[in-house]
LUMRO-953483 format. One line per field, with one value per residue (C-alpha): residue in one letter; x, y, z. Coordinates in pm, 1 decimal. Example, Ala and Ser with C-alpha at 12.3 -4.5 7.8 and 13.67 -1.06 7.14 Angstrom:
// residues 2
res <- A, S
u <- 1230.0, 1367.0
v <- -450.0, -106.0
w <- 780.0, 714.0
END
This chain:
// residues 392
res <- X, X, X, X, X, X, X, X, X, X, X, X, X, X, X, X, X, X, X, X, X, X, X, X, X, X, X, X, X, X, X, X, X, X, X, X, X, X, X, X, X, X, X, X, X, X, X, X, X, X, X, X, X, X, X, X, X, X, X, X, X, X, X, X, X, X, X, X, X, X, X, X, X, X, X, X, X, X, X, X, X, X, X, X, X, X, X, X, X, X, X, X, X, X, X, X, X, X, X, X, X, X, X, X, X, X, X, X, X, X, X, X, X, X, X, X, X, X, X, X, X, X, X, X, X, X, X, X, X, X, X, X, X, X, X, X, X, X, X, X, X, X, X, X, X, X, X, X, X, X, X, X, X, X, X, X, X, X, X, X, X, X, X, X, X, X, X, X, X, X, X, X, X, X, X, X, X, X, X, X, X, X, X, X, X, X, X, X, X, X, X, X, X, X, X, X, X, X, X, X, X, X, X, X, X, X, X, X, X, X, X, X, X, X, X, X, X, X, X, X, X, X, X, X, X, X, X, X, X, X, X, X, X, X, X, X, X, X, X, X, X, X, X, X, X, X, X, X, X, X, X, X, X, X, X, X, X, X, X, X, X, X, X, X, X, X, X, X, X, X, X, X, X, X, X, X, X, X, X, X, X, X, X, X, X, X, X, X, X, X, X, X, X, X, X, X, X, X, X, X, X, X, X, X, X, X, X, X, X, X, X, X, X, X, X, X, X, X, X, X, X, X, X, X, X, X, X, X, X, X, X, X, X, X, X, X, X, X, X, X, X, X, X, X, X, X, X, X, X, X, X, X, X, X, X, X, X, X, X, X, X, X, X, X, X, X, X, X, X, X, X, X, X, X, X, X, X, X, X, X, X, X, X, X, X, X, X, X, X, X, X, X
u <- 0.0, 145.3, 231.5, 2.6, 187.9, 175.4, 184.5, 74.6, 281.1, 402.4, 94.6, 339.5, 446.5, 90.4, 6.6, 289.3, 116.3, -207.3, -151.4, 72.4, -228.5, -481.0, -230.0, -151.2, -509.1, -602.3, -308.3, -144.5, -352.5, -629.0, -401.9, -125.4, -255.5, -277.2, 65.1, 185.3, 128.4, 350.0, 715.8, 851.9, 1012.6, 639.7, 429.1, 342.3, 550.7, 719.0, 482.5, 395.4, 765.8, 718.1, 386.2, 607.0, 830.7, 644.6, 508.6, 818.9, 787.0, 1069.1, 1319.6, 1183.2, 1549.8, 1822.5, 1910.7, 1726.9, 2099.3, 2051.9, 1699.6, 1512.0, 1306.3, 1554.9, 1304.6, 1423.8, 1390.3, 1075.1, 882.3, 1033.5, 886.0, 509.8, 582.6, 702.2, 434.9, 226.6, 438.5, 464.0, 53.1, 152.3, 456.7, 554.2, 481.4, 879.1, 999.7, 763.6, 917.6, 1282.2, 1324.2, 1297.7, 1593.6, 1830.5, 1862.9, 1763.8, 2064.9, 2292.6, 2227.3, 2293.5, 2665.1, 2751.7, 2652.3, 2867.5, 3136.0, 3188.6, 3422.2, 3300.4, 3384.2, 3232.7, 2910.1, 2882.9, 2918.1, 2753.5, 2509.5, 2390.5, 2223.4, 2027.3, 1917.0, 1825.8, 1639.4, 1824.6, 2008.8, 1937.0, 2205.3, 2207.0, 2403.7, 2544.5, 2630.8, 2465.1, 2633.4, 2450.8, 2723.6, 2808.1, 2565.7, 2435.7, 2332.4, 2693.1, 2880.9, 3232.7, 3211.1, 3185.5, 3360.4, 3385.3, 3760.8, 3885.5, 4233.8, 4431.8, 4624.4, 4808.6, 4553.2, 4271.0, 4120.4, 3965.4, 3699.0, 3652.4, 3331.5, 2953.6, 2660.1, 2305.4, 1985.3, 2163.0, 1790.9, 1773.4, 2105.6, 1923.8, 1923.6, 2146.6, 2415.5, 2621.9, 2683.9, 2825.7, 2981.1, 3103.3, 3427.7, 3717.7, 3997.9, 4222.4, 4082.8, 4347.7, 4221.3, 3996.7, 3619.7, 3464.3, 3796.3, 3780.2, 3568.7, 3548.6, 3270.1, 3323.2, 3190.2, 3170.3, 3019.3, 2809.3, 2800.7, 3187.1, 3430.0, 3428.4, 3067.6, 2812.5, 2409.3, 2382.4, 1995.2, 1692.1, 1631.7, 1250.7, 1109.4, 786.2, 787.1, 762.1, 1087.2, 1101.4, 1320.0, 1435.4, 1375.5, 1179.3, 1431.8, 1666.5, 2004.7, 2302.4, 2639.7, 2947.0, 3219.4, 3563.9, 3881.6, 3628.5, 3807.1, 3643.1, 3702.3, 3709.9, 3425.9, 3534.8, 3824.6, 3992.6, 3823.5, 3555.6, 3307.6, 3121.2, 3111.1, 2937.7, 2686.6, 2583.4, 2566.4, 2356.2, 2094.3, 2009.3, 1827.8, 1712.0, 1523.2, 1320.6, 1245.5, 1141.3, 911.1, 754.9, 691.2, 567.4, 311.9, 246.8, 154.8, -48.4, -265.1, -329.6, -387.7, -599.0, -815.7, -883.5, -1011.9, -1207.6, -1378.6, -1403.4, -1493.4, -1804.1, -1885.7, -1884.8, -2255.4, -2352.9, -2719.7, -2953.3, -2882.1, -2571.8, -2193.5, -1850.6, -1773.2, -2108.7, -1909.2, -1771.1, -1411.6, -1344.6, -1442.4, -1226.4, -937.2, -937.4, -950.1, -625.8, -457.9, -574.6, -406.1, -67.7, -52.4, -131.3, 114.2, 369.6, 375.3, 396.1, 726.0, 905.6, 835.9, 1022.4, 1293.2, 1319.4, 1327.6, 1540.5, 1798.1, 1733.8, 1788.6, 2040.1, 2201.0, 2221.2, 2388.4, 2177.6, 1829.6, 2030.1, 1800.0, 1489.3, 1584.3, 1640.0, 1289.3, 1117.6, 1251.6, 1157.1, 837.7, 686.9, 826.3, 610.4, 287.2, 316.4, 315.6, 0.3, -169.1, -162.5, -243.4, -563.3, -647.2, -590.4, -800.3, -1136.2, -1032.4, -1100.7, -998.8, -995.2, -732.2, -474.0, -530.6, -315.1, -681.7, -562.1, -176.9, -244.0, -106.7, 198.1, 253.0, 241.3, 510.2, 747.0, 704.4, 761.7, 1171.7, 1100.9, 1194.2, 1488.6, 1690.9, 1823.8, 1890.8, 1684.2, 1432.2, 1613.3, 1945.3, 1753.5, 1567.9, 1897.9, 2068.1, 1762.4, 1701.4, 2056.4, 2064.2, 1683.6, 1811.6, 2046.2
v <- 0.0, 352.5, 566.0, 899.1, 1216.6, 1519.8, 1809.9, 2019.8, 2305.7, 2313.8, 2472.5, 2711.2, 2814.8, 2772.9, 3003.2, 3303.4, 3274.0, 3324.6, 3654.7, 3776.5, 3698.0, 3887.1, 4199.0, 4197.8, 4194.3, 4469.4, 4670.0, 4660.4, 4527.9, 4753.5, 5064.1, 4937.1, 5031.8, 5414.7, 5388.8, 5300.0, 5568.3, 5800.6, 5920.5, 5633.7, 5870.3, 5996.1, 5691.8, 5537.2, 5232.1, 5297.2, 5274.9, 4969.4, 4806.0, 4905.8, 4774.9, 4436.4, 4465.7, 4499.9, 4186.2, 3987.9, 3948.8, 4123.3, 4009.3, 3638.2, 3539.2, 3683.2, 3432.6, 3534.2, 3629.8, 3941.6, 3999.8, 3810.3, 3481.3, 3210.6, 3056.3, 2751.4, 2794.8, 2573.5, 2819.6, 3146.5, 3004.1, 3045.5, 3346.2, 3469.3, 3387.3, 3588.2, 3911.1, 3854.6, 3959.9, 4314.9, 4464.9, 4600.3, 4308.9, 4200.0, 4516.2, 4617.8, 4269.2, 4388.1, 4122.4, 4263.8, 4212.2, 4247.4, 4286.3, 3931.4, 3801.3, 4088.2, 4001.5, 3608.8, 3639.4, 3920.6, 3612.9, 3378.2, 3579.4, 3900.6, 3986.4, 4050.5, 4408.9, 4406.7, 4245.1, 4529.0, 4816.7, 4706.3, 4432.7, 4520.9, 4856.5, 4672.1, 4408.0, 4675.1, 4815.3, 5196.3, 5125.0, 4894.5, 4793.0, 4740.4, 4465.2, 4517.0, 4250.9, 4262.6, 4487.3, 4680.5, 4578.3, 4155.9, 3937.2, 3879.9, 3477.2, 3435.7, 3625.4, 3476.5, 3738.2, 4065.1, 4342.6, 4538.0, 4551.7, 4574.5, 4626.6, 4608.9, 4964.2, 4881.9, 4715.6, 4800.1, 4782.0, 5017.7, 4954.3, 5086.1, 4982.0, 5030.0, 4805.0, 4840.5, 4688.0, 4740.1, 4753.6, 5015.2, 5203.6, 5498.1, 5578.4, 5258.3, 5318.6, 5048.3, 4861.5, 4447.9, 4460.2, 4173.6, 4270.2, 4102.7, 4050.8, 3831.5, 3794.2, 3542.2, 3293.9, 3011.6, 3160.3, 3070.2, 3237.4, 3543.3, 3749.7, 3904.7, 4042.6, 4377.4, 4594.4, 4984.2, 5232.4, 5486.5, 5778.9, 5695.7, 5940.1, 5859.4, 5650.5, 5813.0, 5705.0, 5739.0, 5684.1, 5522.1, 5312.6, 5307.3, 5001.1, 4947.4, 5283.8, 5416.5, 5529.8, 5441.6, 5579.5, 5414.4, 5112.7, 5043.1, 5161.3, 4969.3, 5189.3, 5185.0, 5286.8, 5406.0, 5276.8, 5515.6, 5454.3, 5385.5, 5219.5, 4895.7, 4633.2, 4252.0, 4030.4, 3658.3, 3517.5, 3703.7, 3479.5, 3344.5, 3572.7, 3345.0, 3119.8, 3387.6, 3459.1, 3106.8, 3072.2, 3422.8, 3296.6, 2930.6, 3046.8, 3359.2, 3171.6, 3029.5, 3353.4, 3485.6, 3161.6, 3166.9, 3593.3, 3492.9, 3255.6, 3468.8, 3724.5, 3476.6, 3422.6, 3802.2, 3800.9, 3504.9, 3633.7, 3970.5, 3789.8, 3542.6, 3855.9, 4076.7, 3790.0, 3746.4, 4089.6, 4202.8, 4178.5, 4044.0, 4038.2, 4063.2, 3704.7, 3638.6, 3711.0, 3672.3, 3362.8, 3192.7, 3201.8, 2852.0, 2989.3, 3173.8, 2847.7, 2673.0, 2895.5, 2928.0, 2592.6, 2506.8, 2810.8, 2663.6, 2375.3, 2522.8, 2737.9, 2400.5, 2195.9, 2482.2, 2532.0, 2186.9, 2173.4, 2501.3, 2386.1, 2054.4, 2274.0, 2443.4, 2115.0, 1934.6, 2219.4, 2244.5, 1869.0, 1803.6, 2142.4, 2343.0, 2087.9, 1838.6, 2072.1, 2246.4, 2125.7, 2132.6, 2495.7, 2548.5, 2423.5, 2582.9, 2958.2, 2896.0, 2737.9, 2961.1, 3249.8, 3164.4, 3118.0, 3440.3, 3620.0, 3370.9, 3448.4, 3787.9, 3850.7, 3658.5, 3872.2, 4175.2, 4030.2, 3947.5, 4328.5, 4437.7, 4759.8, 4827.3, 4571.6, 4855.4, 5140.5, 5183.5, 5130.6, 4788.1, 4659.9, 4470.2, 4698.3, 4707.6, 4301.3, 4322.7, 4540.4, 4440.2, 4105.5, 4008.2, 4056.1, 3699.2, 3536.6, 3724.4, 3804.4, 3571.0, 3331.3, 3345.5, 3091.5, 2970.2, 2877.1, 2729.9, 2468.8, 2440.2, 2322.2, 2108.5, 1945.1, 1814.1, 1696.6, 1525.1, 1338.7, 1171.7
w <- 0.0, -67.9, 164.4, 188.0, 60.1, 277.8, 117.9, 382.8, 544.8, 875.8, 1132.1, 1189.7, 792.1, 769.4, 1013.2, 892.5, 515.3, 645.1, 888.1, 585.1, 307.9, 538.8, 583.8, 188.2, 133.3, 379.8, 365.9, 0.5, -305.7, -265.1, -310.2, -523.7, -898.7, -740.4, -566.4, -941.1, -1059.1, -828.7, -731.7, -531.3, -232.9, -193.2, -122.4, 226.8, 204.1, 575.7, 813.6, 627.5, 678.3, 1046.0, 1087.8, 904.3, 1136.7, 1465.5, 1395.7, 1349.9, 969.0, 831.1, 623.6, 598.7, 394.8, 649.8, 947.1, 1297.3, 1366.7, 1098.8, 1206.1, 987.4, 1065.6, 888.4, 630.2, 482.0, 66.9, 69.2, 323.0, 223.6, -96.8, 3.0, 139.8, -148.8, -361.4, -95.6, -162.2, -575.6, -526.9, -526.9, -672.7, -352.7, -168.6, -138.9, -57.6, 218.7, 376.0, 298.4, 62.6, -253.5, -576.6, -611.8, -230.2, -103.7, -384.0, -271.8, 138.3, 40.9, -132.9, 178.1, 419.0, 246.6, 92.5, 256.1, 559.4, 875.0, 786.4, 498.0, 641.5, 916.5, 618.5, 316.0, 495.4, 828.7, 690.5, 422.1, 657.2, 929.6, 563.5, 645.0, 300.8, -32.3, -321.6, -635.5, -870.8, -1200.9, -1418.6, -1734.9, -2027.2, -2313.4, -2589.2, -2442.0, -2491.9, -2100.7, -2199.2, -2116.7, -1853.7, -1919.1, -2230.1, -1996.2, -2085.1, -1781.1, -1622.6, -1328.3, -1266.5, -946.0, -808.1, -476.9, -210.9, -431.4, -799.2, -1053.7, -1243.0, -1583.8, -1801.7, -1870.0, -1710.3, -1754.8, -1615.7, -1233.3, -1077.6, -777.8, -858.5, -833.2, -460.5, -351.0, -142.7, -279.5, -567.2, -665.6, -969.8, -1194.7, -1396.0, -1562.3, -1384.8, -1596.7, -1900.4, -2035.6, -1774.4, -1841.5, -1923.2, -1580.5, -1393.4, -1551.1, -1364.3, -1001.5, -781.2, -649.1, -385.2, -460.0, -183.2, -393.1, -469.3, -599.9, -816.6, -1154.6, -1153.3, -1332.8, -1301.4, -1705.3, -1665.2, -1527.7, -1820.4, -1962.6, -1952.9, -2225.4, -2256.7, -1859.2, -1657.5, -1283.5, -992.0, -668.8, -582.0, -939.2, -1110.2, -1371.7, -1384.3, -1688.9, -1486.4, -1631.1, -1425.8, -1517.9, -1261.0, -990.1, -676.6, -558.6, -303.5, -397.9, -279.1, -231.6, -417.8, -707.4, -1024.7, -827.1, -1020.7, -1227.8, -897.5, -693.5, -970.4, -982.6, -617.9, -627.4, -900.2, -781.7, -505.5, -687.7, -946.6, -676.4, -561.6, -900.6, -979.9, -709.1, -722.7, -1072.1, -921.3, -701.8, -1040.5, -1206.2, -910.0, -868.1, -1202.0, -1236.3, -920.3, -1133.9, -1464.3, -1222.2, -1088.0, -1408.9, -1609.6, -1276.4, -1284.8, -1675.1, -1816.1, -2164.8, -2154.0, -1913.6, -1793.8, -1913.7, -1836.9, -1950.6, -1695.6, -1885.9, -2198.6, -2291.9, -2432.8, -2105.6, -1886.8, -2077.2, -2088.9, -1711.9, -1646.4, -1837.1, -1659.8, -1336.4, -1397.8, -1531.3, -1239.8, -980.7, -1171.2, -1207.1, -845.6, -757.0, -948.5, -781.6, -477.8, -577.5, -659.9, -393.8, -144.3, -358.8, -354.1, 50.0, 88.3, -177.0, -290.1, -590.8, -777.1, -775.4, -840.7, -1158.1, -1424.0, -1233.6, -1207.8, -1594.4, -1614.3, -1393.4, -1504.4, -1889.3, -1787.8, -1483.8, -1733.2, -2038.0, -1763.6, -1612.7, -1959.0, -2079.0, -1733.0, -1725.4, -2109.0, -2073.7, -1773.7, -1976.1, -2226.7, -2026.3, -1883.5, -2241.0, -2277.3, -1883.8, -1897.4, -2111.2, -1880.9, -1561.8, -1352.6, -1246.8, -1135.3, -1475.7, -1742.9, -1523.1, -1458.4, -1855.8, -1931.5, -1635.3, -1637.1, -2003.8, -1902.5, -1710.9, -2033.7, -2041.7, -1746.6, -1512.9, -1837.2, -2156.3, -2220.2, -2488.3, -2279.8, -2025.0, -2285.9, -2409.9, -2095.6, -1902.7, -2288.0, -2293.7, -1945.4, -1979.0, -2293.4, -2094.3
END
């Protein structure tokens, strides 16, 4: 006889996603197509992080030791699908990108001095950082091909180069960069991770770049840097670059699939009730129509079965590391990818033209998230690397 499967949460994980459901519903989706739709530095996000921190919820990632609660990837999983509701959810719980990445390589790699300057203050959520990796003229599918160099001047190095896409550079106080240190190495020992303190001499903000069209600043912001002689202080081991980035984006793709879920159900919840509400005849509408029934139904399902397999990810990677979970994570960012961008185009669909005004967090989801398929891996590496490893 087979053993039952229990795929219940802990009464205690159980317990955390609940209280942090009700607040998200009370507190944060109601306002967040408005809050949109102004400057970042003016909307009432900090009482909210207080009100998250007073009851013990903040930073769910960090260790208790850094003030956070010490989620294990499986549980800080369902709590981030809470947050990915609302596209403030993760930073109102100081654990927003690239911060939650940025806080994980400072655990692991940084010095105890570094930890207390460029960690504690982000943890404490006083500060945030940004990360620049990705280049506008190397192709960023492949970061042994970066361009950016970094060259070493006495005890320190300089780093000369453009980046772009560094998300939150506007307003971070410090910056991880990936630059070449010796480019004649082998291609995965060519590059370094380096910490920069901003503002910095010769680093220039170039722009907030505009993303479908809209601009952003802060936190929401996507920065291109121009790095010229700027001093910077090694993170980790000189060449251990592309080793840091890999370490930084295991996790992180559990983070993002499981924000993406949590996209698709907000999503999904505002089609359910448009598609409820929206009147064809007198007696008739929009969730009577066959098409729509049967559209929703096979998004229900993708969305079931699409969680089902993150959160294998994510325990497998717990329970076995990175190493052994490194396809299941290829498939799961091409796959939860592709489902977020069907999810929340039907959505805008049954919206009709509501669904292309900025009246609903919709129109935003569908610019924002379409760079799923793209950063963080393209879908089209990721189906190249899990297909290769599947077929044997």
């Amino acid at each position: 006889m087979m053993a039952a499967m229990d795929f219940s949460p802990a009464p205690a994980t159980q317990a955390l996603v609940d209280a942090i459901r009700a607040f998200m519903a009370a507190e944060v989706l109601p306002h967040d197509a408005e809050w949109l739709q102004q400057p970042f530095d003016e909307l009432p996000l900090e009482p909210l992080r207080d009100h998250v921190r007073a009851q013990g919820w903040w930073a769910p990632s960090l260790p208790r030791a850094w003030g956070g609660l010490g989620l294990d990837l499986v549980d800080l999983a369902l709590v981030g699908e809470v947050l990915g509701q609302s596209p403030f959810g993760h930073y109102l719980f100081g654990c927003q990108a690239p911060d939650a990445g940025n806080m994980e390589l400072l655990l692991a790699f940084g010095t105890p001095t570094q930890q207390e300057r460029f960690l504690r203050p982000v943890a404490e959520g006083r500060q945030r950082g940004c990360f620049a990796m990705t280049e506008p003229d190397t192709p960023g599918s492949n970061p042994t091909q970066l361009a950016c160099r970094a060259r070493r001047e006495g005890d320190h190095f300089v780093l000369d180069g453009r980046k772009w896409f560094a998300t939150g550079a506007d307003g971070a106080a410090y910056a991880l960069v990936m630059a070449v240190t010796n480019p004649d190495a082998p291609p995965h020992q060519r590059a370094s991770v380096f910490l920069v303190p901003l503002p910095a001499p010769g680093l220039t903000l170039v722009r907030n770049i505009p993303i479908m069209g809209h601009g952003g600043q802060g936190w929401a912001s996507h920065g291109e840097l121009q790095f010229d002689g700027v001093q910077a202080e090694l993170l980790g081991e000189e060449g251990a670059g592309f080793m840091l980035g890999q370490a930084r984006l295991g996790p992180g793709r559990i983070h993002h699939c499981m924000r993406w879920l949590g996209v698709c159900e907000r999503a999904f919840a505002l089609m359910a009730a448009r598609a409820r509400g929206r009147s064809l005849t007198a007696d008739k509408t929009l969730a009577d129509q066959p098409l729509l029934q049967a559209a929703a139904a096979a998004l229900r399902a993708r969305i079931d079965a699409a969680r089902l397999l993150v959160l294998h990810t994510a325990w497998t990677i717990e329970k076995q590391g990175f190493k052994e979970a490194r396809t299941q994570v290829s498939l799961i960012k091409f796959h939860v990818a592709q489902l977020l961008q069907d999810v929340v185009d039907q959505a805008v669909q049954v919206h009709g033209a509501l669904g292309l005004t900025s009246d609903t967090v919709l129109a935003y989801f569908y610019a924002h998230e379409r760079g799923a398929r793209i950063y963080d891996g393209p879908d089209e590496v990721h189906l190249l690397a899990a297909g290769k490893q599947v077929l044997r």
